[in-house]
N, C-alpha and C positions, 0 to 999 in steps of 0.2 A: 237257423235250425235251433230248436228250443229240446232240452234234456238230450242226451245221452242214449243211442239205442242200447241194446243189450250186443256186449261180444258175442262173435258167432266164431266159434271153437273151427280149429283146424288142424292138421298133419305137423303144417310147419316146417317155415324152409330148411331146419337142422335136419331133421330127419328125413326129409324128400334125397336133399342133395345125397344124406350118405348112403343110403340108396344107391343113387345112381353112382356115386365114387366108387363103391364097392363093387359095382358090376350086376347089381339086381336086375332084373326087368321092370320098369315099371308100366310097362304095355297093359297088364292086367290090370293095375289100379286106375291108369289111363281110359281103359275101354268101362270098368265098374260106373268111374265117373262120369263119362262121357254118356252113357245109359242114362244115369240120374237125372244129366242136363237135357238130354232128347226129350223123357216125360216128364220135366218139367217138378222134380222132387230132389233137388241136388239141393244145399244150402247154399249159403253166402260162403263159408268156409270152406265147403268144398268145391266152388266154382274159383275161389283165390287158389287154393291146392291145384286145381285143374292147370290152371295160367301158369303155372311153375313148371311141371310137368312137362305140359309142351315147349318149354324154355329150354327143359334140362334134358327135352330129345331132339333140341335144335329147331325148334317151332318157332323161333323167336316173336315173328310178326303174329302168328295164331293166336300165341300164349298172351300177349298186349293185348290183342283184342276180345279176348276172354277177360283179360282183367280188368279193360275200360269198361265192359259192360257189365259188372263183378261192381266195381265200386263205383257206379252211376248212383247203383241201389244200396251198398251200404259199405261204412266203412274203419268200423272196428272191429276186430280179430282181435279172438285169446291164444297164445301158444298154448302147448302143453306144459305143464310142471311138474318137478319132481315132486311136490310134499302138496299133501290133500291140504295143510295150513299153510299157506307161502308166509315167510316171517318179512316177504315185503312185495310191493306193486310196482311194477316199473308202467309208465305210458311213453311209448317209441311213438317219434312223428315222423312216419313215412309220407314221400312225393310218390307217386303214381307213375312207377319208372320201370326197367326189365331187372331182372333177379341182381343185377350189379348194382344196380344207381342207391342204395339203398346200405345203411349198416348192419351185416348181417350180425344183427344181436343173440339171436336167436342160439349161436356155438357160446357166446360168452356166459351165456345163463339156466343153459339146456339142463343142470345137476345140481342148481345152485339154492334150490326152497323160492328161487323168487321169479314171482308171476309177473308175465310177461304179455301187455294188452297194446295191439299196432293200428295206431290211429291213420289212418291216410288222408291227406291234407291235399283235396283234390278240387278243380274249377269245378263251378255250380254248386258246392255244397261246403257250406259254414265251419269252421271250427263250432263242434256243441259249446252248450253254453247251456247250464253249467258242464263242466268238464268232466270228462271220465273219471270215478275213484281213481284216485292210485296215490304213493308216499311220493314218486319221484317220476318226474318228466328229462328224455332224451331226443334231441332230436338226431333221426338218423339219414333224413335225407342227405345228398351229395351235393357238390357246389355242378354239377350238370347245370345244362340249360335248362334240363326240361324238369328241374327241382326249382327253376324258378321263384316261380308261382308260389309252389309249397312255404318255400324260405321267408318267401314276401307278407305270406298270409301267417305263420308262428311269428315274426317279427314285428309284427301289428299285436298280436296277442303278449308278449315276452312282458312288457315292463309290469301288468299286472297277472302275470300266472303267479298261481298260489300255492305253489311245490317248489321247490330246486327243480332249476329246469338247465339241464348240460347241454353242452355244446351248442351255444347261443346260435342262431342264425346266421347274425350279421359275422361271428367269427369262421363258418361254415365256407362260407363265399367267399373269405378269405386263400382258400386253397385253390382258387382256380391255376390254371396253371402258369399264365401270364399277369397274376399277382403275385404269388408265391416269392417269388425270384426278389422284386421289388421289398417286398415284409420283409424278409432275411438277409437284405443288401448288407456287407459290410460287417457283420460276424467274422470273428477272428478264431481263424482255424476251422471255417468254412467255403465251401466252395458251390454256388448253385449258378448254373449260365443260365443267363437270362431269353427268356421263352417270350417270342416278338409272334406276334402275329401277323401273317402276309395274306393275300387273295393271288388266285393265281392268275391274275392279270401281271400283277408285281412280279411275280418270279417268270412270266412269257418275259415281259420287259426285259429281266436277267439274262434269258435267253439267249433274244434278241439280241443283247450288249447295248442294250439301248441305254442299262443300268447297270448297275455293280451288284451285289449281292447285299457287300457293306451297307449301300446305299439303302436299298429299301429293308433292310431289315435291323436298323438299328446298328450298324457298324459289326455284326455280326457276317465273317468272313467265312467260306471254306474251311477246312472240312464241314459239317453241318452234320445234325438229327436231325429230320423233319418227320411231322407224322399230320395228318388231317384234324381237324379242329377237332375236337368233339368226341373222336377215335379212342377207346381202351385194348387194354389187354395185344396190344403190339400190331393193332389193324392197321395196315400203312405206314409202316415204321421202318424208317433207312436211312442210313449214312450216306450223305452224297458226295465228293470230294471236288467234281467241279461240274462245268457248266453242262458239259457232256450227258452226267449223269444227272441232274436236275433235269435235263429236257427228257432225256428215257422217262424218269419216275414217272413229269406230270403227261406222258402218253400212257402210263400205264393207272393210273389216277385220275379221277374224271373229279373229285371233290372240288366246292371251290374255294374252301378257308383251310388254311394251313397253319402250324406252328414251328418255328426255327430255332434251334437253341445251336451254341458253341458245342461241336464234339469233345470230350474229355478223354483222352488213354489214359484209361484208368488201370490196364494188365500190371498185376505182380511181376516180379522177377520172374519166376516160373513160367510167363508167358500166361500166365492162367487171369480169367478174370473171377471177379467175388464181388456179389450184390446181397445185402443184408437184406433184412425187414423185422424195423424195429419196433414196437408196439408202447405208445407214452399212454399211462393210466393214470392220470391224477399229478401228473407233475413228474414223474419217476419212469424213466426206459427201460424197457423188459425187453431180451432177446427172442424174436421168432421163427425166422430161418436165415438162416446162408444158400446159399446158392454159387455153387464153381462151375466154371466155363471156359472151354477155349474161345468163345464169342463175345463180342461187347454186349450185345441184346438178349441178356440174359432173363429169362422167366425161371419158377423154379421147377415148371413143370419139362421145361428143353434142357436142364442142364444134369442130365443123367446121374443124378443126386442115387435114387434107388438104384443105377448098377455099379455103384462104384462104394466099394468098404472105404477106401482112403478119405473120399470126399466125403462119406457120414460122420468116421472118424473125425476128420476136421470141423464138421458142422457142430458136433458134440461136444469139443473142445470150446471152441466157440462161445455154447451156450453156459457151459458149467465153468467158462473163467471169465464172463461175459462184463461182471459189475466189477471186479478189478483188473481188467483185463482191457475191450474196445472201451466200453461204458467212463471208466476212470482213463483212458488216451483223451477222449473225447469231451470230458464232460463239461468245460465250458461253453465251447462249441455247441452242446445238445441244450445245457442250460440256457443259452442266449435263444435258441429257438425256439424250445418250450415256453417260453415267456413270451415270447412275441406272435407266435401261432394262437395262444391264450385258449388252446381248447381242452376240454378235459377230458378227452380220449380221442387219439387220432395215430396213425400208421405212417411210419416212413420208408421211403425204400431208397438208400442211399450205400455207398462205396465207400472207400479210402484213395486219395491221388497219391500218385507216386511222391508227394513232397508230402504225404500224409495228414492231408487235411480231407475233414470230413466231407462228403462230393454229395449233395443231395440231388437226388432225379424226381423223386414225386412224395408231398404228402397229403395223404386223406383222410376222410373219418370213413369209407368201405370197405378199405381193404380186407379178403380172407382169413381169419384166425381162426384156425379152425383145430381142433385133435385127431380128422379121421386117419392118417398115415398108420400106416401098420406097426402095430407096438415090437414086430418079432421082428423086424427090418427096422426100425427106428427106435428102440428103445429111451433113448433118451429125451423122446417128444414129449410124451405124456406127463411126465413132471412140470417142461416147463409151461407146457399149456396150462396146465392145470395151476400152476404159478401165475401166470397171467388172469385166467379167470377169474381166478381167489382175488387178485388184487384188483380188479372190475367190481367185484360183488362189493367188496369191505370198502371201496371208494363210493356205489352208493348208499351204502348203509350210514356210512360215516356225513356221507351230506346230508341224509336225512336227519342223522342225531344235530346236527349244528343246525339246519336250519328249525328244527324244533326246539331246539336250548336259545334261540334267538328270540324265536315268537315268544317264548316265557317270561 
């Protein structure tokens, strides 16, 4: 494909979702659009709007197949911005994924003057040539499967792109989650069990006793994490302690690739547990939430953060002694990984072990950053969000001044 179509303006995922976080209906704008698409007068923008929509009412399958056939036909999108002059251009390179596989940039820059154009890097159709304006290129696909493709094809483009281009590809795929483990081996004052991949032929075998556990999954004993290959957000996700409960799961589990990690007790003295989420922007760890639980599997949506003062209280403390506080406990520990992860923005969600070394469970470049929590119930969110963005924006601003003071 030769030139650059023209972006076609849209809602945007920032604002759809809070939308829906807040409790709106979005039934109305749902059926507006749905009109559009019937006689055939919707845009490009507003058929990607639509795909989100039916995502964020649980359309998951609908909402895909409104956005395969959305970005058959085209596939660049302008967000909205705050300032009629943006004082800069961002180009995001999205995979053609559901509203997760994707970094949602969209919270990092929603107030920030800079404009915001989402490339989608999808089979059948070329990266343009020449490339879309903009000062600075992100890639935001996920190390997913189905970012593949995407990954394969910016990585074919990377050595001659003509902007600062973050979060290289080939560093991208680095996060899967049975590399991960491997990249970070051996950090001191780290702690990540290593994530084996099995089929469940392997783990019947287990069953059976035909095998050990050890055996097919890399010396990897009971207790166990397992969750399905591929799985987010806690879909299939359980502690199994022996053979017993391995063979319940995989009747209740029809998948057939699985992942196996070392379970970690990770509970405080309190009996309580605590999962962080740490956000690296340019080299430097910024605190995002805490999360307490009397559970190991802890989300920050299950761990009754909003009814509990005690637990806010803590999360708050948290974040306001964060950089002399976890951040300085930790920081050779965060330094060794940051350097070796090598990305320029990415999310972690990791613990403390009872021998107080840092316990990493997952990092990515999609995770949620988001400000919609209620400022009269969370006060002290919006600071730090707004800490973090600031330090997003000034990191590409500043890669843009270097790489233009280079070209000179």
């Amino acid at each position: 494909m030769r030139g650059a179509a023209a972006a076609a303006d849209r809602i945007g995922f920032a604002r759809l979702t809070k939308m829906a976080f807040d409790g709106e209906s979005l039934l109305p704008l749902w059926q507006e659009l749905i009109g559009k698409a019937t006689n055939g007068t919707a845009t490009a923008g507003e058929g990607l709007d639509l795909s989100l929509i039916a995502q964020l009412l649980g359309q998951k399958e609908t909402g895909l197949a409104v956005q395969d056939e959305v970005l058959a036909l085209h596939q660049l999108f302008r967000s909205p911005c705050s300032a009629a002059e943006p004082r800069l251009r961002v180009l995001a390179l999205a995979a053609a994924i559901d509203m997760g596989g994707n970094t949602p940039i969209e919270f990092l820059l929603e107030n920030s003057g800079i404009e915001l154009t989402t490339l989608y890097v999808v089979p059948g159709a070329t990266i343009p040539d020449p490339l879309p304006e903009h000062d600075i290129a992100i890639v935001i696909a996920s190390d997913s499967e189905e970012c593949r493709h995407a990954l394969a094809e910016i990585a074919k483009r990377a050595p001659s792109w003509p902007k600062p281009l973050l979060n290289p590809p080939d560093r991208v795929a680095n996060l899967d989650r049975d590399k991960l483990h491997r990249l970070l081996d051996g950090i001191d004052g780290l702690d990540i069990p290593a994530t084996v991949a099995v089929d469940r032929a392997q783990l019947l075998e287990v069953v059976l006793m035909a095998q050990t556990l050890s055996e097919v999954a890399e010396g990897t004993g009971f207790p166990v994490i397992i969750r399905p290959r591929g799985s987010h957000a806690g879909v299939g996700l359980a502690k199994l302690d022996d053979i017993t409960a391995l063979a319940n799961y995989l009747i209740e589990r029809r998948e057939h690739d699985f992942f196996v990690s070392r379970f970690v007790d990770y509970c405080s003295e309190d009996g309580l547990f605590r999962k962080y989420r740490i956000v690296i922007a340019d080299g430097k760890a910024y605190a995002c939430h805490m999360a307490i639980a009397d559970r190991w599997d802890i989300w920050y949506l299950n761990a009754g953060m909003a009814e509990s003062e005690a637990k806010r209280l803590e999360e708050a403390t948290f974040m306001h002694t964060f950089d002399f506080g976890f951040a300085l406990r930790h920081r050779s520990a965060l330094a060794a990984m940051i350097e070796r992860v090598g990305l320029d923005y990415f999310m972690v969600d990791c613990a403390q072990t009872k021998s107080g070394d840092l316990l990493i469970f997952e990092a990515d470049n999609t995770a949620v950053v988001h400000n919609m929590d209620s400022p009269e119930l969370f006060p002290y969110k919006p600071p730090q969000m707004h800490k973090i963005f600031g330090a997003f924006a000034a990191m590409l601003q500043r890669r843009v001044v270097q790489h233009a003071d280079r070209a000179a």
